[in-house]
Gaussian input, Z-matrix of N, CA and C with variables (Angstrom, degrees):
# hf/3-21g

backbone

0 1
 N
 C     1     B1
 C     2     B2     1     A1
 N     3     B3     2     A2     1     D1
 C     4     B4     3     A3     2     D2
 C     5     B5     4     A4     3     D3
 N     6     B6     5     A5     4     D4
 C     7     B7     6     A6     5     D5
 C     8     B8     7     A7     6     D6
 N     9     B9     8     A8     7     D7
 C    10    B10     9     A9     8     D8
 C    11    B11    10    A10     9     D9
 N    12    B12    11    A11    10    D10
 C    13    B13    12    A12    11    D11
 C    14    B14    13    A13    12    D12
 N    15    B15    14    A14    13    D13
 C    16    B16    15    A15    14    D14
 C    17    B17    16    A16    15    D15
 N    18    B18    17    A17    16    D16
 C    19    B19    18    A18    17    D17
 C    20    B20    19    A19    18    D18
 N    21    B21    20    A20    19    D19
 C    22    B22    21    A21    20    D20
 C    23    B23    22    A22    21    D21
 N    24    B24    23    A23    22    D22
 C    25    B25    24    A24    23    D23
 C    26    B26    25    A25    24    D24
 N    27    B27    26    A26    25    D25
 C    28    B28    27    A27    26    D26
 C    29    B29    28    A28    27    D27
 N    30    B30    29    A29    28    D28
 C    31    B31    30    A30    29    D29
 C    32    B32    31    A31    30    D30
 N    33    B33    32    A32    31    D31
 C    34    B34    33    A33    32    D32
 C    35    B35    34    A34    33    D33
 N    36    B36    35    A35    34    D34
 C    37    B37    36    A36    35    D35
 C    38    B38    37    A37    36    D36
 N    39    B39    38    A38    37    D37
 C    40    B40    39    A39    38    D38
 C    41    B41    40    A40    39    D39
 N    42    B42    41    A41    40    D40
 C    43    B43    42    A42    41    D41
 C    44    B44    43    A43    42    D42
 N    45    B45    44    A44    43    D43
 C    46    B46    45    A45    44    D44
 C    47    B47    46    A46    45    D45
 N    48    B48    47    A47    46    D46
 C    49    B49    48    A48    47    D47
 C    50    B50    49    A49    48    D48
 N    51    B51    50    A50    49    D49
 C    52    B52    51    A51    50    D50
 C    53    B53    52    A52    51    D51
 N    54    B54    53    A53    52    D52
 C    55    B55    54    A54    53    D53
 C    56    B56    55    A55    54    D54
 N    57    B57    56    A56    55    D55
 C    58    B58    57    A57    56    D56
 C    59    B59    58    A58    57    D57
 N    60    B60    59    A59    58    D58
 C    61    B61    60    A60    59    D59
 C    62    B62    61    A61    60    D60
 N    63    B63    62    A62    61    D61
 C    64    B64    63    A63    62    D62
 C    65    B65    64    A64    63    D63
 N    66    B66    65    A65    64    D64
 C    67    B67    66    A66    65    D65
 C    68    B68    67    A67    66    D66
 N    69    B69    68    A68    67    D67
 C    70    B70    69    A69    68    D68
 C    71    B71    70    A70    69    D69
 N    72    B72    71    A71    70    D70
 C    73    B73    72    A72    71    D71
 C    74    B74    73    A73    72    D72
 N    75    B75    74    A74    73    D73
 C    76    B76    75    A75    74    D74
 C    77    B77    76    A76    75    D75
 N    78    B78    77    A77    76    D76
 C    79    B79    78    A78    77    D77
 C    80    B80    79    A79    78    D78
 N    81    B81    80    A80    79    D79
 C    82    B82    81    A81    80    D80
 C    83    B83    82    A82    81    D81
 N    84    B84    83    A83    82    D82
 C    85    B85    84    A84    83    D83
 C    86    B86    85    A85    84    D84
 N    87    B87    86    A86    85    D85
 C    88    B88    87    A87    86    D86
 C    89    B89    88    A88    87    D87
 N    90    B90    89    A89    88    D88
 C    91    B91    90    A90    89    D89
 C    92    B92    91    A91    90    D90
 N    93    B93    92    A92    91    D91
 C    94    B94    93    A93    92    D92
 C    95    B95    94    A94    93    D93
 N    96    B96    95    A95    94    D94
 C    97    B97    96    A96    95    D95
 C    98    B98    97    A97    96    D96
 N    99    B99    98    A98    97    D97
 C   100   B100    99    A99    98    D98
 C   101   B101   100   A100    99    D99
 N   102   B102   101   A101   100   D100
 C   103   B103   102   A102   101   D101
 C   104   B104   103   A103   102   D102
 N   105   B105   104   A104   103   D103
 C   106   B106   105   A105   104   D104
 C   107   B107   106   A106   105   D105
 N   108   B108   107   A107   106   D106
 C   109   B109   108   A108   107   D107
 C   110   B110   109   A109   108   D108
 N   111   B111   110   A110   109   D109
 C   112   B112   111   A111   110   D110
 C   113   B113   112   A112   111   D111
 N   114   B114   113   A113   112   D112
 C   115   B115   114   A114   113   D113
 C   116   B116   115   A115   114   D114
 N   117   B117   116   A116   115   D115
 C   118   B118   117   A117   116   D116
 C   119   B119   118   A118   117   D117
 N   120   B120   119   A119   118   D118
 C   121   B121   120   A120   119   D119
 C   122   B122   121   A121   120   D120
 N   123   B123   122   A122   121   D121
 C   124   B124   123   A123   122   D122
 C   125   B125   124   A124   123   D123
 N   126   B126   125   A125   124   D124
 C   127   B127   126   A126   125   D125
 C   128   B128   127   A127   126   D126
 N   129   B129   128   A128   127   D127
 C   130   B130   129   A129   128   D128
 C   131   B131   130   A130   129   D129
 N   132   B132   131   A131   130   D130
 C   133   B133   132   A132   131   D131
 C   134   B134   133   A133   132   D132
 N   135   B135   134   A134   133   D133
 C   136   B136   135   A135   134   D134
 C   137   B137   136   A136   135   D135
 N   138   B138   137   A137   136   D136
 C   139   B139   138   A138   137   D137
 C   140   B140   139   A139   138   D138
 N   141   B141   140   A140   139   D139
 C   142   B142   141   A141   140   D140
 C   143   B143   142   A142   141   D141
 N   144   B144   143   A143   142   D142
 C   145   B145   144   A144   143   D143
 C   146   B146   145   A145   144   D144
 N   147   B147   146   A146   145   D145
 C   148   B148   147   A147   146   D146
 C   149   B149   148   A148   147   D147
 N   150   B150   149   A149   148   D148
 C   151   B151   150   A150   149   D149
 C   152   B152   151   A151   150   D150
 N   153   B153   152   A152   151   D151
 C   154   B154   153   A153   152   D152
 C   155   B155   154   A154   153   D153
 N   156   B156   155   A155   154   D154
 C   157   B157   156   A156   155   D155
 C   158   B158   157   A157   156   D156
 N   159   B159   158   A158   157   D157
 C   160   B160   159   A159   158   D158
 C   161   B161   160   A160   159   D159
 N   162   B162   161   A161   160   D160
 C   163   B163   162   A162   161   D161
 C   164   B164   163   A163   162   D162
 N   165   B165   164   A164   163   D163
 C   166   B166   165   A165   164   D164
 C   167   B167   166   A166   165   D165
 N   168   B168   167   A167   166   D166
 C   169   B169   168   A168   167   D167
 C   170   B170   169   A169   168   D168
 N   171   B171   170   A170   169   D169
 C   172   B172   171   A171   170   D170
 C   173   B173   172   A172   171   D171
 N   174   B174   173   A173   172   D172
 C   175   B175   174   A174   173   D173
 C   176   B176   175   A175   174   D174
 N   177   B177   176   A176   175   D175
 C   178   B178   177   A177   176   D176
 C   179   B179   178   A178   177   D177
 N   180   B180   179   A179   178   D178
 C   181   B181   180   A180   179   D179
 C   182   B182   181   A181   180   D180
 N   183   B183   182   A182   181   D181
 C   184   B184   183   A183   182   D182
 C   185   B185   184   A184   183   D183
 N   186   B186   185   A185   184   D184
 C   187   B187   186   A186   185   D185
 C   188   B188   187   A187   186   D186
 N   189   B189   188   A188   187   D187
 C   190   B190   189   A189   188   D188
 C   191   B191   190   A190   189   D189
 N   192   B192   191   A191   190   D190
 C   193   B193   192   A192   191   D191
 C   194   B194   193   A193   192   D192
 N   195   B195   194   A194   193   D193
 C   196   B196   195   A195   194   D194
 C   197   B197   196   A196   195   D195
 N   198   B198   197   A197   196   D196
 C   199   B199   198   A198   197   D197
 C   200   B200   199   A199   198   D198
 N   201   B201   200   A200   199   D199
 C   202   B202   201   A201   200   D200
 C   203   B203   202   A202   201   D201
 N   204   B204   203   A203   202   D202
 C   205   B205   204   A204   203   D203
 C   206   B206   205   A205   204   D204
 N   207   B207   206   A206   205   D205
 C   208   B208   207   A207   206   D206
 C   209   B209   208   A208   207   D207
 N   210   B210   209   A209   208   D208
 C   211   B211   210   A210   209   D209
 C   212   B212   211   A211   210   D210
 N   213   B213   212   A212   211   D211
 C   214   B214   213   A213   212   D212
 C   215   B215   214   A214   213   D213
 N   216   B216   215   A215   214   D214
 C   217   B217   216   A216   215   D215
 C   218   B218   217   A217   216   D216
 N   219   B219   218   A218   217   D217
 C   220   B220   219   A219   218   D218
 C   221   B221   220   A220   219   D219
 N   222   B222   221   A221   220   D220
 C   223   B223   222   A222   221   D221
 C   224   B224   223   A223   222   D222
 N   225   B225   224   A224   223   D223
 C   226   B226   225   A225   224   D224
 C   227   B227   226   A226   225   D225
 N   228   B228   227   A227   226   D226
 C   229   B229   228   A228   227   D227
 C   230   B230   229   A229   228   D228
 N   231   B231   230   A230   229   D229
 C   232   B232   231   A231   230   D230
 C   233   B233   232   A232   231   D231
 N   234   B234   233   A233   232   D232
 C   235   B235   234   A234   233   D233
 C   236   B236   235   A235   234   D234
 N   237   B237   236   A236   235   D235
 C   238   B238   237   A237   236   D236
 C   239   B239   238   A238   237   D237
 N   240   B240   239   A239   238   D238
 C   241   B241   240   A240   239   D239
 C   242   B242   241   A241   240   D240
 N   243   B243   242   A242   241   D241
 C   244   B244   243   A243   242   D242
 C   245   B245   244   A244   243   D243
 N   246   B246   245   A245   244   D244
 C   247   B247   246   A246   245   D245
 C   248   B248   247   A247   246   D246
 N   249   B249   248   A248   247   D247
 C   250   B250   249   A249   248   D248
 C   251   B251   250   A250   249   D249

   B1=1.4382
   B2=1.5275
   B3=1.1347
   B4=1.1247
   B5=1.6437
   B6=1.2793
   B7=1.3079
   B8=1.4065
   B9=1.7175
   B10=1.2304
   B11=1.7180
   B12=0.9828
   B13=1.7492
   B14=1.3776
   B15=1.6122
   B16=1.1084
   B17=1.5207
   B18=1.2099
   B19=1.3812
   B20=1.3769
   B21=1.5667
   B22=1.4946
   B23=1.0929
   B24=1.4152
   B25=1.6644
   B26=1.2808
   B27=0.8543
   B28=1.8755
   B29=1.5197
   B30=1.6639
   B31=1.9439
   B32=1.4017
   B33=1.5294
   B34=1.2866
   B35=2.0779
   B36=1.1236
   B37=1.1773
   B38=1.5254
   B39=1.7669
   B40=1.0161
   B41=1.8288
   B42=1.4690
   B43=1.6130
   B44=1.2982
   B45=1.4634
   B46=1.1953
   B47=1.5567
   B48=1.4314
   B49=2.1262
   B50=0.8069
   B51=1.7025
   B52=1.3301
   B53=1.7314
   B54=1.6689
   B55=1.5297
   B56=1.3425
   B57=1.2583
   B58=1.3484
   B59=1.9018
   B60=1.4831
   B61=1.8861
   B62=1.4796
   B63=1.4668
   B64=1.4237
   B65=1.5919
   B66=1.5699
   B67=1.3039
   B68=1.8067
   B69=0.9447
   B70=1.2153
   B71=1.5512
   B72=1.7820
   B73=2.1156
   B74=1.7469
   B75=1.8006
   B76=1.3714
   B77=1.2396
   B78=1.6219
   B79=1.6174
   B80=1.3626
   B81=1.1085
   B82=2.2450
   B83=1.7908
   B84=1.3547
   B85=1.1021
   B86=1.3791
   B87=1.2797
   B88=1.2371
   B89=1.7323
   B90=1.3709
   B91=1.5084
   B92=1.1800
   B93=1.9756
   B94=1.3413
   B95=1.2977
   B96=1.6834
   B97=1.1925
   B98=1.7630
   B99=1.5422
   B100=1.3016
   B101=1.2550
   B102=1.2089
   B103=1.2986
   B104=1.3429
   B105=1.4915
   B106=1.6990
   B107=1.6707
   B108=1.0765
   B109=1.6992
   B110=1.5344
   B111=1.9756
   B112=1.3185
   B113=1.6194
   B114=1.6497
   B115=1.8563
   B116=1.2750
   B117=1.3182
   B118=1.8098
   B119=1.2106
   B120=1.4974
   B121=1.5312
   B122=1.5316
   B123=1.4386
   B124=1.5913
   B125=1.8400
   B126=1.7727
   B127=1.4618
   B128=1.4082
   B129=2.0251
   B130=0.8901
   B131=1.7155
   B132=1.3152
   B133=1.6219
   B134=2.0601
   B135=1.0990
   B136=1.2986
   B137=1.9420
   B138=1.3538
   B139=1.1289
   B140=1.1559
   B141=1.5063
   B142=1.2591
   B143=1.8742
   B144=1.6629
   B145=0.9714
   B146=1.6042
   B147=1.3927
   B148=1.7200
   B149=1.5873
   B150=1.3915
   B151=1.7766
   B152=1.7663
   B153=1.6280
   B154=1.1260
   B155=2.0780
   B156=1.2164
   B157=2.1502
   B158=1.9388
   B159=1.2406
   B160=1.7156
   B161=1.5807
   B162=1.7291
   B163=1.3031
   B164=1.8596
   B165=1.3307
   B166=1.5588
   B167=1.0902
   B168=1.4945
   B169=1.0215
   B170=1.6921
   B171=1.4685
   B172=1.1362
   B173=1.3748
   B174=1.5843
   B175=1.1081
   B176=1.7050
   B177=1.4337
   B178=1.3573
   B179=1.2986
   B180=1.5954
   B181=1.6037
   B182=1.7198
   B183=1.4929
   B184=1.4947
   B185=1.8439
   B186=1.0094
   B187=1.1344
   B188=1.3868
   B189=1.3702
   B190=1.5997
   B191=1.7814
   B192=1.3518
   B193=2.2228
   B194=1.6419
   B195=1.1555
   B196=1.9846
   B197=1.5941
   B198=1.4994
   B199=1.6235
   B200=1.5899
   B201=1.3380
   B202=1.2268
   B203=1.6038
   B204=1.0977
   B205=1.9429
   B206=1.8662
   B207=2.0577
   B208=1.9078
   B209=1.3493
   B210=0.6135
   B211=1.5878
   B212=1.9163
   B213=1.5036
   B214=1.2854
   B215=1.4262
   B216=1.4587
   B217=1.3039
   B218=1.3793
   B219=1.7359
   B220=1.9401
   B221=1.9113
   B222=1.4694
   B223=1.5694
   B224=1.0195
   B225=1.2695
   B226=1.6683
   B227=1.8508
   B228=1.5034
   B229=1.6287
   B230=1.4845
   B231=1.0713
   B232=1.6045
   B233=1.8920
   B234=1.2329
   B235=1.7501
   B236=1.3212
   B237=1.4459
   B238=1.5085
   B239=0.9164
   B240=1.4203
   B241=1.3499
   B242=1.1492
   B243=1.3973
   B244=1.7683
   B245=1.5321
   B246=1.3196
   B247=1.6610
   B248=2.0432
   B249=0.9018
   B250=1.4592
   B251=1.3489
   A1=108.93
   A2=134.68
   A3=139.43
   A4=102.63
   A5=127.40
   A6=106.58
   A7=152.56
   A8=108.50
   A9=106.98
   A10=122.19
   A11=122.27
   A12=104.02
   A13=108.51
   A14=115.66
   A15=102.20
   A16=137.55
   A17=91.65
   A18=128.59
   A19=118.88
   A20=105.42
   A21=135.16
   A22=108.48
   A23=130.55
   A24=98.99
   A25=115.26
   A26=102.93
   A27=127.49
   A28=115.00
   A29=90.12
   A30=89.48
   A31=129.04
   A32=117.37
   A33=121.67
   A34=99.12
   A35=101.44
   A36=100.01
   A37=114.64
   A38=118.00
   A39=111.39
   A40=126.52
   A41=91.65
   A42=97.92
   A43=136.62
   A44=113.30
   A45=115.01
   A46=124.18
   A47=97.85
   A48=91.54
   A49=120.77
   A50=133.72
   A51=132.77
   A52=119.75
   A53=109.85
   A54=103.88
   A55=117.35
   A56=109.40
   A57=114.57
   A58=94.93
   A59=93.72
   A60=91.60
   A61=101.72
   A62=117.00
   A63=116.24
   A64=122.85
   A65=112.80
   A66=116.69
   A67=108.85
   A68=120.14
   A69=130.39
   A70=109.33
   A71=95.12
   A72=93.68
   A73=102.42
   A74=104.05
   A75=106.53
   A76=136.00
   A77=122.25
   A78=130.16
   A79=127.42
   A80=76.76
   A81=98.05
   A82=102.94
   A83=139.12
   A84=127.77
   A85=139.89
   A86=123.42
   A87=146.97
   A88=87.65
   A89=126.62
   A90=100.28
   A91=131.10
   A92=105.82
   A93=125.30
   A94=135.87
   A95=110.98
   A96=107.11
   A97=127.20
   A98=102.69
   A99=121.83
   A100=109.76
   A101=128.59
   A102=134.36
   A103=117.69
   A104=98.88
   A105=125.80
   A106=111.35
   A107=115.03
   A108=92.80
   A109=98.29
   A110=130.85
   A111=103.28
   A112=102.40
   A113=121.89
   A114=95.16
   A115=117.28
   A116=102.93
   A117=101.63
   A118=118.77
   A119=119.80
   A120=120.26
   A121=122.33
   A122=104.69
   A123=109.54
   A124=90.13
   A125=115.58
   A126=127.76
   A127=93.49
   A128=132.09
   A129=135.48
   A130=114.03
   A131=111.81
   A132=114.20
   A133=90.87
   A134=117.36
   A135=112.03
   A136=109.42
   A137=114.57
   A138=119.06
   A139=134.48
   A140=126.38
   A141=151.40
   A142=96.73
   A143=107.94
   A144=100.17
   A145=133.66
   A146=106.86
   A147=125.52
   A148=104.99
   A149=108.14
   A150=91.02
   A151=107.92
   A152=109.60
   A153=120.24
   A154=86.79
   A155=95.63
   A156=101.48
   A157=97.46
   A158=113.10
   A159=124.59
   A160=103.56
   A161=91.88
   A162=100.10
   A163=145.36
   A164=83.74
   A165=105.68
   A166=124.85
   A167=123.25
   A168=147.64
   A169=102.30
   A170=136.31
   A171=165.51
   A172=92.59
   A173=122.15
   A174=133.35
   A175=89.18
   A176=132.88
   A177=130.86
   A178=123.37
   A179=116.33
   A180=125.84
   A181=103.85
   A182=126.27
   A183=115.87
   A184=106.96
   A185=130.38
   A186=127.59
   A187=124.08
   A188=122.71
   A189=107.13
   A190=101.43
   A191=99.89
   A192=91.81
   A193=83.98
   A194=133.84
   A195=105.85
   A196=114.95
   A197=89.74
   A198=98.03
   A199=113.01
   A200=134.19
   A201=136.58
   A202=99.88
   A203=95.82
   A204=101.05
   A205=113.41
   A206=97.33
   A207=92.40
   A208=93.54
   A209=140.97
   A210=128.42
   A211=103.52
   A212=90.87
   A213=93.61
   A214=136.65
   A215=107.85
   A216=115.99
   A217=143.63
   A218=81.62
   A219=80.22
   A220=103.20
   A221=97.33
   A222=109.02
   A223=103.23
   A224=129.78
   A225=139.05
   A226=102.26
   A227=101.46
   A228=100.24
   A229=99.31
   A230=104.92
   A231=132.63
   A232=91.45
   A233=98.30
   A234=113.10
   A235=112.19
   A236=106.59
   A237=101.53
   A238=111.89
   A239=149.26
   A240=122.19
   A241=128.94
   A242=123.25
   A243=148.75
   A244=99.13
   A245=134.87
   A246=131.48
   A247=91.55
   A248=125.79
   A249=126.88
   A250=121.04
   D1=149.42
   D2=-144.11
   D3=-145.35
   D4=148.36
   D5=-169.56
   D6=-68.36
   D7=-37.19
   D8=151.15
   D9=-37.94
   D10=-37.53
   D11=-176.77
   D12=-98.20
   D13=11.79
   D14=147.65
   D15=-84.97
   D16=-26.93
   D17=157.34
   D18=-20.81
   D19=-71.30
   D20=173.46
   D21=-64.12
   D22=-47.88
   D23=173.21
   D24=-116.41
   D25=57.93
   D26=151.20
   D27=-110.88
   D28=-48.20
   D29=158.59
   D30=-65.38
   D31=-18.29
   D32=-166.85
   D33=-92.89
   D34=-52.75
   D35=175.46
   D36=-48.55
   D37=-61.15
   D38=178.08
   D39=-33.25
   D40=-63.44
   D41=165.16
   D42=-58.66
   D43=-8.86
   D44=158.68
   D45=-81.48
   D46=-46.09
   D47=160.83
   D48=-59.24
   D49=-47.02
   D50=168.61
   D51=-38.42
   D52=-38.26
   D53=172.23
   D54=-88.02
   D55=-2.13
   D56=-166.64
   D57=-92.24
   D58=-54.97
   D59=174.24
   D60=-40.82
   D61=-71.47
   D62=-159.75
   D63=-55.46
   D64=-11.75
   D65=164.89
   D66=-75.92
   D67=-49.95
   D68=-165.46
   D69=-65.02
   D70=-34.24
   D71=-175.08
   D72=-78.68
   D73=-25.55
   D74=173.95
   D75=-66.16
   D76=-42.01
   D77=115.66
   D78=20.11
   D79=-91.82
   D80=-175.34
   D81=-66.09
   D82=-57.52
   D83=138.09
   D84=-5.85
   D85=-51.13
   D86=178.08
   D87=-81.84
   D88=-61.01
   D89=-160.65
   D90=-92.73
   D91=0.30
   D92=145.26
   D93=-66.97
   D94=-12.18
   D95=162.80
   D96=-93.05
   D97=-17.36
   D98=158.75
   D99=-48.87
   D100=-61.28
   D101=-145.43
   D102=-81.13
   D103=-24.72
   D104=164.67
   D105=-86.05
   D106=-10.58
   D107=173.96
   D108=-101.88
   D109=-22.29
   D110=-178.98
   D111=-91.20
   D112=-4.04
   D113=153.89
   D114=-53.94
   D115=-45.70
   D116=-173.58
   D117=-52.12
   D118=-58.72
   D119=156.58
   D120=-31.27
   D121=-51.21
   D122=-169.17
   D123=-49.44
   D124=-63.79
   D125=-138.75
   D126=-65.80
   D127=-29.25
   D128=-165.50
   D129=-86.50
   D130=-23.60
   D131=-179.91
   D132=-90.26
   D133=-41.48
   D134=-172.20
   D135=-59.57
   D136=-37.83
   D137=155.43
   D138=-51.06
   D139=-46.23
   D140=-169.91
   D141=-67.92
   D142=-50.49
   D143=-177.40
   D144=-93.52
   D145=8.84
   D146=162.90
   D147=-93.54
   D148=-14.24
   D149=168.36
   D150=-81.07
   D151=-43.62
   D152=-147.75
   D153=-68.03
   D154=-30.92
   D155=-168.23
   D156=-65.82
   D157=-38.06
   D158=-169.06
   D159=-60.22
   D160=-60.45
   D161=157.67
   D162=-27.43
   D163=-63.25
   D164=163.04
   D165=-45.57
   D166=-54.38
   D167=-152.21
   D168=-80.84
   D169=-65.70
   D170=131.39
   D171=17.22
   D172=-78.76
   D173=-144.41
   D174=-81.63
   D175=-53.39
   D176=166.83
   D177=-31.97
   D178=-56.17
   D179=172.86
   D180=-59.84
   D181=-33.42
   D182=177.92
   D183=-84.75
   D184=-35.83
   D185=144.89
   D186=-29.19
   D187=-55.81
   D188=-167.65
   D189=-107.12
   D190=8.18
   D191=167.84
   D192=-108.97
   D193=-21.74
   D194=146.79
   D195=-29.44
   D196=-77.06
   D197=-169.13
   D198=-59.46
   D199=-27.74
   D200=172.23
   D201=-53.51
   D202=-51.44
   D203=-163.27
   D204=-67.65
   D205=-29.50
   D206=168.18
   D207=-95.68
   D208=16.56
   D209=168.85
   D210=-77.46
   D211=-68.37
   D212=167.85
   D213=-41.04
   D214=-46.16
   D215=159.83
   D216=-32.40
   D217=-41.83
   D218=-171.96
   D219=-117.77
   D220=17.82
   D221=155.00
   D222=-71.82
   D223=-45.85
   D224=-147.14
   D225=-75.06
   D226=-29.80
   D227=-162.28
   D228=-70.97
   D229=163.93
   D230=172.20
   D231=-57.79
   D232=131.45
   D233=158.25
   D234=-78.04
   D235=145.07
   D236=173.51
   D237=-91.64
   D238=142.42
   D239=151.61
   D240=-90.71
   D241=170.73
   D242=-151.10
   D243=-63.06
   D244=-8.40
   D245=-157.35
   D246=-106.06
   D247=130.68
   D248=141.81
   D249=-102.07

């Protein structure tokens, strides 16, 4: 072998790791950016659903100091009694 074709596949190899790195850094890239948009999703439905529970909750606690407050109400009234 003589040098020019050694040449050549030293260049060929080289350029083949070189595409081979750049697939591989492109890869990991690609599945680091995946991995970051379904945290984001995850952090954004997990949010979505501590507003929607606060929410919930709010409207339940005004719901049952309603009922605290007629409850009270119709403690308050005069009893009838059993005679007509």
């Amino acid at each position: 072998m003589d040098a020019p074709d050694q040449e050549k596949i030293l260049s060929l190899t080289s350029k083949t790791r070189g595409d081979q790195a750049e697939s591989l850094f492109s890869r990991a890239r690609t599945q680091s950016m995946s991995l970051s948009r379904i945290v984001s999703e995850q952090d954004a439905a997990s949010q979505a659903r501590e507003a929607k529970t606060a929410r919930l909750r709010e409207l339940r606690l005004e719901k049952e100091a309603e009922h605290r407050v007629a409850a009270a109400a119709l403690a308050a009234l005069p009893k009838r009694t059993g005679k007509r």
